[in-house]
C-alpha positions in Angstrom: 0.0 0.0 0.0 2.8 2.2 0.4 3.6 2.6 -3.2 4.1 5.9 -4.3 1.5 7.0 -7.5 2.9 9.5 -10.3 0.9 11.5 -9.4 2.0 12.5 -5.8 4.5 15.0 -6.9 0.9 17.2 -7.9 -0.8 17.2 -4.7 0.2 20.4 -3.3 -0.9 22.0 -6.6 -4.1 19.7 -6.2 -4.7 21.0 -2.8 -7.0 23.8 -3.5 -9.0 21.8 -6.1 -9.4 18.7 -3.2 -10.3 21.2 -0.4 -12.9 22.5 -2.7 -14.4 19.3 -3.4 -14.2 18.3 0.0 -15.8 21.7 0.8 -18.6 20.4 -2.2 -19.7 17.2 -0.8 -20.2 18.3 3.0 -22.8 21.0 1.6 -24.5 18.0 -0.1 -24.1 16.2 3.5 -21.4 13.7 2.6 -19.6 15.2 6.0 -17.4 11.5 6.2 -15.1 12.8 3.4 -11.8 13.9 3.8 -9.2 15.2 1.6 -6.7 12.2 2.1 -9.5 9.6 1.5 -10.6 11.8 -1.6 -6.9 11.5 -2.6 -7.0 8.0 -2.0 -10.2 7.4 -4.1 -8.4 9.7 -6.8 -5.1 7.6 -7.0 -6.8 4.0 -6.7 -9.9 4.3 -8.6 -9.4 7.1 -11.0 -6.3 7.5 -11.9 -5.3 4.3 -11.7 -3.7 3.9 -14.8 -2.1 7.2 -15.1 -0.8 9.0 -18.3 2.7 10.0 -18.8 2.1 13.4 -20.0 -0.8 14.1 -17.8 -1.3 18.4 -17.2 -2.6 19.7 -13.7 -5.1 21.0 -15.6 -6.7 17.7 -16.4 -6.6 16.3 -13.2 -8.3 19.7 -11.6 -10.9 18.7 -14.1 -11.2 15.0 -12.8 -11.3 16.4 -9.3 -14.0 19.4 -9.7 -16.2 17.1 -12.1 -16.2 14.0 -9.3 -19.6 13.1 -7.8 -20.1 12.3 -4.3 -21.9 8.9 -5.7 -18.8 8.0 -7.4 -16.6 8.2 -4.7 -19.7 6.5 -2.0 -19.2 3.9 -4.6 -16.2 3.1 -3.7 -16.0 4.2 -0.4 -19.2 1.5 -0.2 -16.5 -1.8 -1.7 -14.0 -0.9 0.3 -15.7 -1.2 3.5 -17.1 -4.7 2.4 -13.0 -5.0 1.8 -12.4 -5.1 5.2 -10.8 -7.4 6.9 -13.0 -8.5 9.9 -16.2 -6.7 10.6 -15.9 -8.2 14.3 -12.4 -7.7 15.1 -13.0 -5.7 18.2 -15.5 -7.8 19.5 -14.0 -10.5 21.9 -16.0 -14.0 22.3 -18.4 -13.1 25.1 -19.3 -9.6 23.4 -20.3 -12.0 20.1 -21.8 -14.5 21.9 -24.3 -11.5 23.8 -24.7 -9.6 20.0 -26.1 -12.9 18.4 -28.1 -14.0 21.5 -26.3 -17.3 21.8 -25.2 -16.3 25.7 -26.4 -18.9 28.4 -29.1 -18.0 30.7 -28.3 -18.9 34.2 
């Protein structure tokens, strides 16, 4: 995961384009989004197979035309990603949650 994207070099000239769209969906009530997991939708999803002689211009466009549903989308499959939904849980807590705990 820690691979760097060709891209990276342009994120502080991105900035102002990724605080705006940030800025964008929490007036539309998407208030979860944050600029790094907007970045991390942008180098995964989007730009995943990025061009050589991309412009900044370009990639402002891909940012400021982005909409929330797109990004939900895959916010949506990467949460079904996860590893273990019931990680924190520890036996007895399960047991209680899916009513299998002995009555005494």
């Amino acid at each position: 995961m820690g691979e760097i994207h060709p891209y990276d070099k342009y994120f502080q000239y991105l900035l102002p384009a990724l605080k705006s769209k940030v800025e964008e969906f929490r007036l539309l009530n998407y208030g979860t989004i944050d600029i790094p997991s907007l970045w991390k939708y942008l180098t995964m999803k989007k730009w995943r197979k990025p061009e050589e002689d991309v412009h900044v211009y370009e990639l402002v466009a891909d940012i400021l035309s982005m909409m929330p549903g797109d990004y939900m989308n895959y916010a949506t499959i990467e949460a079904y990603r996860s590893t273990n939904w019931f990680e924190e849980v520890n036996g007895e807590e399960l047991r209680e949650l899916l009513g299998t705990k002995k009555v005494k």
